[in-house]
N, C-alpha and C positions, 0 to 999 in steps of 0.2 A: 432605299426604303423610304416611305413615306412617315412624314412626322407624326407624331399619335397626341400633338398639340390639341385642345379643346380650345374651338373658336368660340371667343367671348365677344357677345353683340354690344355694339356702342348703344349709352342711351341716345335716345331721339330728341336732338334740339325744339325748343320749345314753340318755337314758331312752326317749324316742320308738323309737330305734335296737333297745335293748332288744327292747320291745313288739314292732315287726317281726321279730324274729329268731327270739324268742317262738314269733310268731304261724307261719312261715313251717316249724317244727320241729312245731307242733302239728298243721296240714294235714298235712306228711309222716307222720306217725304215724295220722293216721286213714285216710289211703290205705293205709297199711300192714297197717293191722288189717282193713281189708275186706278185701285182697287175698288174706289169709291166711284167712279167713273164706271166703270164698266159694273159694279151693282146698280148704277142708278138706271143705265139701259137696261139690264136685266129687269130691273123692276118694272119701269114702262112698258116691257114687253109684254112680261106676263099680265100687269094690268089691261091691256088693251086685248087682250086671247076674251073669244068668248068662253062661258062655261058652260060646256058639254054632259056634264055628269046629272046636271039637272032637266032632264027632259020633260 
C-alpha cells in the first residue's frame, strides 16, 4: 500500500530564489519589448494606408 505521507516542499535557497525572480522579470521585459515592437509597426502601417472614407 502506498503511504498516505503529505509531501512538504523545502523552502527555496535564497540565491536559487534570486535567479527565479531574475528569471521571471527578464521574460516580462521581452514581452514587453515585442509588444511595443510590433504596435509601433502597427502603427506605421496604418499611418502610411491612405484614407479611403473620404472621397
Amino acid at each position: 500500500m502506498e503511504s498516505n505521507k503529505q509531501l512538504i516542499s523545502q523552502p527555496v535557497a535564497e540565491s536559487e530564489q534570486d535567479n527565479l525572480v531574475t528569471g521571471f522579470f527578464a521574460i516580462g521585459m521581452i514581452i514587453n519589448i515585442a509588444l511595443v515592437v510590433a504596435y509601433i509597426i502597427w502603427a506605421f502601417r496604418q499611418w502610411g494606408k491612405k484614407n479611403t472614407s473620404n472621397k
